[in-house]
Each structure stands twice: as C-alpha cells, then as structure tokens.
Backbone as a printed PyTorch tensor [residue, N CA C, xyz], in Angstrom:
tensor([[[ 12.5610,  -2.6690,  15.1060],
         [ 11.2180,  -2.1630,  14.9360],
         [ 10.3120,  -3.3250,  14.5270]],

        [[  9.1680,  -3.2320,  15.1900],
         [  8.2470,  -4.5620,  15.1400],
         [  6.9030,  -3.9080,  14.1660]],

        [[  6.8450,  -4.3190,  12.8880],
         [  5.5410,  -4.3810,  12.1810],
         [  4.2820,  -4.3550,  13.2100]],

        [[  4.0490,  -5.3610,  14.1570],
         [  2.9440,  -5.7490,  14.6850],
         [  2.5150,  -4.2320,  15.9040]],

        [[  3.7200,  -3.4800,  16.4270],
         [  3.4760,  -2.5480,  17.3960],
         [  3.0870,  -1.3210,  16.5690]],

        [[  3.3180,  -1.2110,  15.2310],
         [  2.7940,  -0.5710,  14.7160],
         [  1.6070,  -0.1580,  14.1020]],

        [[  0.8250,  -1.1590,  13.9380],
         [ -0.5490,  -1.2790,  13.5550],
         [ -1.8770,  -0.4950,  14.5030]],

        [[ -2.2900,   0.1600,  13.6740],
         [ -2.9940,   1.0820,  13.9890],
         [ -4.5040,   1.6870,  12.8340]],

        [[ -5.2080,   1.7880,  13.2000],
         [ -6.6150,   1.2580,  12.0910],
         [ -7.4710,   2.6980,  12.8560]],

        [[ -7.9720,   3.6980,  11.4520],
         [ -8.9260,   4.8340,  11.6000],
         [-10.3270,   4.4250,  10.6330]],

        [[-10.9680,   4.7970,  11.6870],
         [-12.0910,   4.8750,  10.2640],
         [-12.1840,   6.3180,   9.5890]],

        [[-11.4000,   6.9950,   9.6790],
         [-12.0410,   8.2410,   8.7650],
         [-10.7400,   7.8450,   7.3330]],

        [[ -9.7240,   7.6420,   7.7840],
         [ -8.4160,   7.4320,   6.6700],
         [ -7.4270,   6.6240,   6.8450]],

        [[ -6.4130,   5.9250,   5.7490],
         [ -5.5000,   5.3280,   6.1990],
         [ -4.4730,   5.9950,   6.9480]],

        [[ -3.4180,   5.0480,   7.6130],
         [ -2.5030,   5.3890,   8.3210],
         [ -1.7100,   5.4800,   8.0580]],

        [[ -0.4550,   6.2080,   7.6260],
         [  0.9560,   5.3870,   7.2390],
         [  1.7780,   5.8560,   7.9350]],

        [[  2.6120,   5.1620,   8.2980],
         [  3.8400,   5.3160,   9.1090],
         [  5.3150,   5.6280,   8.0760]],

        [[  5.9250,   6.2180,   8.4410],
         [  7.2810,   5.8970,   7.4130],
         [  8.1850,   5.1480,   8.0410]],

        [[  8.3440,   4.2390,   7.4010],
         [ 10.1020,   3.1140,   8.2180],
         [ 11.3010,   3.4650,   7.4620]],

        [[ 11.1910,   4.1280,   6.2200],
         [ 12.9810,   4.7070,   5.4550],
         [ 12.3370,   5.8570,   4.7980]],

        [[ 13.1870,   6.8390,   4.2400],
         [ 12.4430,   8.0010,   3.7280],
         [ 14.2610,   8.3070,   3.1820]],

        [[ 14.3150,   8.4590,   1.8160],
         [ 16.0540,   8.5580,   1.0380],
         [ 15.6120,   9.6370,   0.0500]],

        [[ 16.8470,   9.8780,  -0.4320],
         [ 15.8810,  11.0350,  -1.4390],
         [ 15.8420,  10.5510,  -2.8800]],

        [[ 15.5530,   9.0900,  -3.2280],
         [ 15.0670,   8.0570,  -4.0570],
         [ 14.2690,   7.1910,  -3.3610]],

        [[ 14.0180,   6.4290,  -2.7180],
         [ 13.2460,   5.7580,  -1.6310],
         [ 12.5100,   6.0910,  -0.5620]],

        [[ 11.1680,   5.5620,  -0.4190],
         [ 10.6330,   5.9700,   0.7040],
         [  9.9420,   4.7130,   1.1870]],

        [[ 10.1440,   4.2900,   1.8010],
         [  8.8840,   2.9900,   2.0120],
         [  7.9550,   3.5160,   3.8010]],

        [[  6.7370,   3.0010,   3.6440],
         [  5.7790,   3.2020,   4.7560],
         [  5.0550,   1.9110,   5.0530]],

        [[  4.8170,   2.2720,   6.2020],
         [  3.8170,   0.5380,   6.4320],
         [  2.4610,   1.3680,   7.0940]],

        [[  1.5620,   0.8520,   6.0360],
         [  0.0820,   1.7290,   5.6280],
         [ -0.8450,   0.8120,   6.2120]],

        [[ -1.8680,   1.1040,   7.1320],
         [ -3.0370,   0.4590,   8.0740],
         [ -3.9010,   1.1250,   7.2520]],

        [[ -4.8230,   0.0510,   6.2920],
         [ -6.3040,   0.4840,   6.1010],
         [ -7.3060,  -0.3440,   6.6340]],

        [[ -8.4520,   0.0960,   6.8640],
         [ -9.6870,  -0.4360,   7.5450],
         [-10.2410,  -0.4950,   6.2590]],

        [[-11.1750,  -1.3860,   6.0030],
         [-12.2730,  -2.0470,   5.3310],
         [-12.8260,  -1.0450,   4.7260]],

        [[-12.6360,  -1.5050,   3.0320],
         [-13.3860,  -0.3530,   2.5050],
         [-12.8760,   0.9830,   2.3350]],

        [[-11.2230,   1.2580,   3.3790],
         [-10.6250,   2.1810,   2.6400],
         [ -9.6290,   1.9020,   0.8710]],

        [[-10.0480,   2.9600,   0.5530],
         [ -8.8620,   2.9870,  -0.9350],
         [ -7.1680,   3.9340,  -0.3190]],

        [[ -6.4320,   3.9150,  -1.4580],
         [ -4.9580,   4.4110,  -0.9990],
         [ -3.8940,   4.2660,  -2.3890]],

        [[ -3.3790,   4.6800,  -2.5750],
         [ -2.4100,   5.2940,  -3.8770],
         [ -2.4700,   5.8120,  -4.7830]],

        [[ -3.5080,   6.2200,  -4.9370],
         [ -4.5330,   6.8160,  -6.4830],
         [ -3.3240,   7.8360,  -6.8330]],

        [[ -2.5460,   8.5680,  -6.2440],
         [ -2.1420,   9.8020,  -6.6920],
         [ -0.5870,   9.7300,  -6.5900]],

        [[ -0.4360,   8.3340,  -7.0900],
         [  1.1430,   8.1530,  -6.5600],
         [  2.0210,   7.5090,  -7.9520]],

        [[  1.1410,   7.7080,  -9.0570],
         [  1.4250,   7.4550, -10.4080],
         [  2.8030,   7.8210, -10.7580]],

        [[  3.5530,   8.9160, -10.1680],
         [  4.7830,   9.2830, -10.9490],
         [  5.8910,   8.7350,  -9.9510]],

        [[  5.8370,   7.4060,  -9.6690],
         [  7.1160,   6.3920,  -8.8250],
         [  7.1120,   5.0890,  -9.4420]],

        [[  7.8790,   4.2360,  -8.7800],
         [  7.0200,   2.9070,  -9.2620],
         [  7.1720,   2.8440,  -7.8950]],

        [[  5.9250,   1.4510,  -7.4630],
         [  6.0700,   0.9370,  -6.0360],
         [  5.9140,  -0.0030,  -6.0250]],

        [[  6.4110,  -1.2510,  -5.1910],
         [  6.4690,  -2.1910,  -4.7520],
         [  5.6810,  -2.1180,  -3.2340]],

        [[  4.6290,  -3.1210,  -3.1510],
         [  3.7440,  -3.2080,  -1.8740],
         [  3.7890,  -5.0520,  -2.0430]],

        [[  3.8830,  -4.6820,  -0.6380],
         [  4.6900,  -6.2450,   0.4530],
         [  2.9400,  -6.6220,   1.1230]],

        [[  1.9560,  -7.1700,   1.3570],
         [  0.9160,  -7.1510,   2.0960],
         [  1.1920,  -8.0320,   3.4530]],

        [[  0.9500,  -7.3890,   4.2080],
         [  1.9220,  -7.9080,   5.9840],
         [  0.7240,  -9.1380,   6.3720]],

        [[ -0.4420,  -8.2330,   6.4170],
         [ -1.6730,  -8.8800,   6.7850],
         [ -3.1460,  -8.0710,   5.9250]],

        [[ -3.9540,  -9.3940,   6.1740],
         [ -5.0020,  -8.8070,   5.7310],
         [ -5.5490,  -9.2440,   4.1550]],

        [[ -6.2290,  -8.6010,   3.6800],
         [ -6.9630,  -8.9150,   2.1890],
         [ -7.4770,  -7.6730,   1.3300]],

        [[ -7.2080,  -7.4530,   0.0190],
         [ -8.2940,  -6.6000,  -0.4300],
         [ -8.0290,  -7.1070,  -2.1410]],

        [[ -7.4010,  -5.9220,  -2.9410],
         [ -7.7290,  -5.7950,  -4.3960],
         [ -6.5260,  -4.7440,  -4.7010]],

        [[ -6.1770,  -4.9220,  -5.8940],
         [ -5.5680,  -3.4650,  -6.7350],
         [ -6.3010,  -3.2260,  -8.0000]],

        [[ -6.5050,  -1.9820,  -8.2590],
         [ -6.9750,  -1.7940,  -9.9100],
         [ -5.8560,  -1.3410, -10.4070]],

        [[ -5.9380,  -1.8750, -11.5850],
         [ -4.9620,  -1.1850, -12.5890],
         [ -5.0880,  -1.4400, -14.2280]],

        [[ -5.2370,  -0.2430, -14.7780],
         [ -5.7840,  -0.4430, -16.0450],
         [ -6.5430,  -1.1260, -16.2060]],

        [[ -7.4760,  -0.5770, -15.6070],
         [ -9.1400,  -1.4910, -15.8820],
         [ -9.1930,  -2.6940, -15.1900]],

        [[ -8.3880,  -3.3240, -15.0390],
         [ -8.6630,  -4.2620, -14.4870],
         [ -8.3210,  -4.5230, -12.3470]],

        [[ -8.9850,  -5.8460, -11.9390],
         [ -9.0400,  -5.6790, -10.7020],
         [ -8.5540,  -7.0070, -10.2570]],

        [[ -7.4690,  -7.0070,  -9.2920],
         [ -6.5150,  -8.6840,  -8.8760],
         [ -6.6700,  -8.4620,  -7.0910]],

        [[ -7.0890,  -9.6220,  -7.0620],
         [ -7.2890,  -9.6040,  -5.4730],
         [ -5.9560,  -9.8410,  -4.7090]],

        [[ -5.5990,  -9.8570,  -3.5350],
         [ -4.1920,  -9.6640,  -2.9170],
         [ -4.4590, -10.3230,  -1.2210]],

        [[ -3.5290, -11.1150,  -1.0340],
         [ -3.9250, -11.1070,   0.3990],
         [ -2.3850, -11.3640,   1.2460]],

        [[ -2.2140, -11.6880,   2.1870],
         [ -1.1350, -11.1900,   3.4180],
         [  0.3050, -12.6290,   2.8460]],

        [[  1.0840, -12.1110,   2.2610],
         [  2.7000, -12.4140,   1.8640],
         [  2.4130, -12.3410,   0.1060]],

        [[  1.5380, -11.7520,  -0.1960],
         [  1.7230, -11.1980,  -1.5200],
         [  2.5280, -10.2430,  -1.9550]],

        [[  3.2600,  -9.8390,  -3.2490],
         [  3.8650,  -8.2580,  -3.8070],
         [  3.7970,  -8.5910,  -5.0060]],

        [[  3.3850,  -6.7770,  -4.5170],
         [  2.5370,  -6.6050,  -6.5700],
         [  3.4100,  -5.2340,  -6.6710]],

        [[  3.6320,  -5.0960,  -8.1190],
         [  5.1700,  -3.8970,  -8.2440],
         [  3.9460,  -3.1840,  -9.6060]],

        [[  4.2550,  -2.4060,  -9.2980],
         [  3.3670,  -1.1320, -10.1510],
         [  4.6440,  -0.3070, -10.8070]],

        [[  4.6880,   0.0020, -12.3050],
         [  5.8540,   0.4380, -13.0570],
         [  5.2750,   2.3770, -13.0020]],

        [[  5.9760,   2.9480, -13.2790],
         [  5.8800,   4.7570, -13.2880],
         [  4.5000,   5.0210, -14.0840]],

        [[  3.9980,   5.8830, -13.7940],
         [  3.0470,   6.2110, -14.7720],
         [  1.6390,   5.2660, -15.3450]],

        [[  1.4050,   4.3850, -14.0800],
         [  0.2900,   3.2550, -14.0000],
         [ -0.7140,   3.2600, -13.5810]],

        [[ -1.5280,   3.7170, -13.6110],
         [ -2.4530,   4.3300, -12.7030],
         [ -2.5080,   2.9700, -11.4770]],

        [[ -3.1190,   3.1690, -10.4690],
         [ -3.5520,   2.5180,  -9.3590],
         [ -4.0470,   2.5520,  -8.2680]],

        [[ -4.5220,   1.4960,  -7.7840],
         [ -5.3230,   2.0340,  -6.5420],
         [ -5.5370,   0.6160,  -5.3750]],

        [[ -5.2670,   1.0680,  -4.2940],
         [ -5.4060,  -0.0900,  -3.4310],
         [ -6.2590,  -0.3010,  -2.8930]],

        [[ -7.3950,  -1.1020,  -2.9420],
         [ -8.5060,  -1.0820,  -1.3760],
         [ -8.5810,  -2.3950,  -0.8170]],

        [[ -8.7680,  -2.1090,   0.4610],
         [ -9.1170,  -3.0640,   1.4100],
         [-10.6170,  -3.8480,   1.1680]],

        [[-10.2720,  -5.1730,   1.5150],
         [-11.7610,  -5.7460,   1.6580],
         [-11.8790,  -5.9730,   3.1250]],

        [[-10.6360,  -6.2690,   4.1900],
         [-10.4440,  -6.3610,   5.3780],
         [ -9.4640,  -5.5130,   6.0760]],

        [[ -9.2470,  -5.2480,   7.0860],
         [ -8.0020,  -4.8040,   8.1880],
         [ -7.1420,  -5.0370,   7.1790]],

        [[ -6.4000,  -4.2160,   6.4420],
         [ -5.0500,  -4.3120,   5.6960],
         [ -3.9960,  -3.6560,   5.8800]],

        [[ -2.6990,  -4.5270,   6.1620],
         [ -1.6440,  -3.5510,   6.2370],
         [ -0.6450,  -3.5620,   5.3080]],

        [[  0.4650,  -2.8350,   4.8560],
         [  1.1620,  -3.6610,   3.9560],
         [  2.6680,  -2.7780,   3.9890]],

        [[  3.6520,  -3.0370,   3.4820],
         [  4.7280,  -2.3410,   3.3170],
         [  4.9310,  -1.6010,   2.1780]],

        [[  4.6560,  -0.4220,   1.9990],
         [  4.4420,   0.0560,   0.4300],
         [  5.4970,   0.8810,  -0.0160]],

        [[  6.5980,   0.5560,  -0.9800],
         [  8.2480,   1.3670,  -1.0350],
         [  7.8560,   2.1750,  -2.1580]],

        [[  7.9850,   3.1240,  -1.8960],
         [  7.9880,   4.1080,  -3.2220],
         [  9.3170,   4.8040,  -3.5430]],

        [[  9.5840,   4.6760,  -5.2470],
         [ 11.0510,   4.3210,  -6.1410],
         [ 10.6460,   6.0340,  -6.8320]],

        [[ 11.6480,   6.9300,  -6.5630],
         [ 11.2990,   8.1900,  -6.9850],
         [ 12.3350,   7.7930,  -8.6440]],

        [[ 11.5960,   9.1010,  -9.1470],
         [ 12.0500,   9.0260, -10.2020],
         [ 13.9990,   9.9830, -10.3450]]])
C-alpha cells in the first residue's frame, strides 16, 4: 500500500483512511486541506501522529508547536488536542486505546 495513492483533499472535511484497525490500535492516514482542524475529540487514547507531508500546528494545553512533514508528536491519554493545517497535510495518526 502506497501513502502517495492515497491522498485525497475535501474542502468541506478531513479525510481519513484506516491502514490497521485492532481492538487496541487503530492507525489512519488523515488528508487535511488548509485551515482544516482534526482530533479535538480523541482525548481518551494516546496518539502518536507521523506527518507524511505538508505543514501546520498542534495545540495542547494552551500552548501551540508548529509541525511539518517527518515530524512525530505523541499526545499522552486525557490531553486535550487539536491538529490544524496551515497547508495540504497528511499524516499517519495511530490511536492507542485504552
């Protein structure tokens, strides 16, 4: 399976694809367009996000770290967060069930 045949960009919402889905693990490879946000509501996992391509930001606890394409940023259970794009972003995002 090729990352690159997968890429796919909406303007109304992100995209995500699933590449593993376990019943502890799930990882997806998520297409946002510019200016979309994405994980706000995913607080009770931890996740690890891989950035394939592209650029944006994460918030977390107040604060805001910019991110761009062969970065990973690991978010612990119960963290609030949130991803947005500043450009075409894609990324590999694994979510660790509890």
């Amino acid at each position: 399976m090729k990352l690159d045949d997968m890429i796919e960009f909406s303007t109304e919402k992100t995209i995500a694809k699933i590449l593993h889905e376990s019943e502890k693990v799930k990882s997806i490879f998520l297409c946002m367009n510019e200016g979309q946000k994405d994980l706000q509501e995913s607080v009770d996992c931890k996740i690890a996000i891989l950035v394939y391509s592209g650029s944006g930001s994460v918030f977390t606890n107040g604060e805001e770290k910019e991110i761009a394409e062969k970065d990973l940023v690991l978010f612990e259970r119960d963290e609030p967060r949130t991803l947005k794009a500043k450009t075409k972003l894609t990324a590999v995002v694994t979510f660790i069930k509890k």
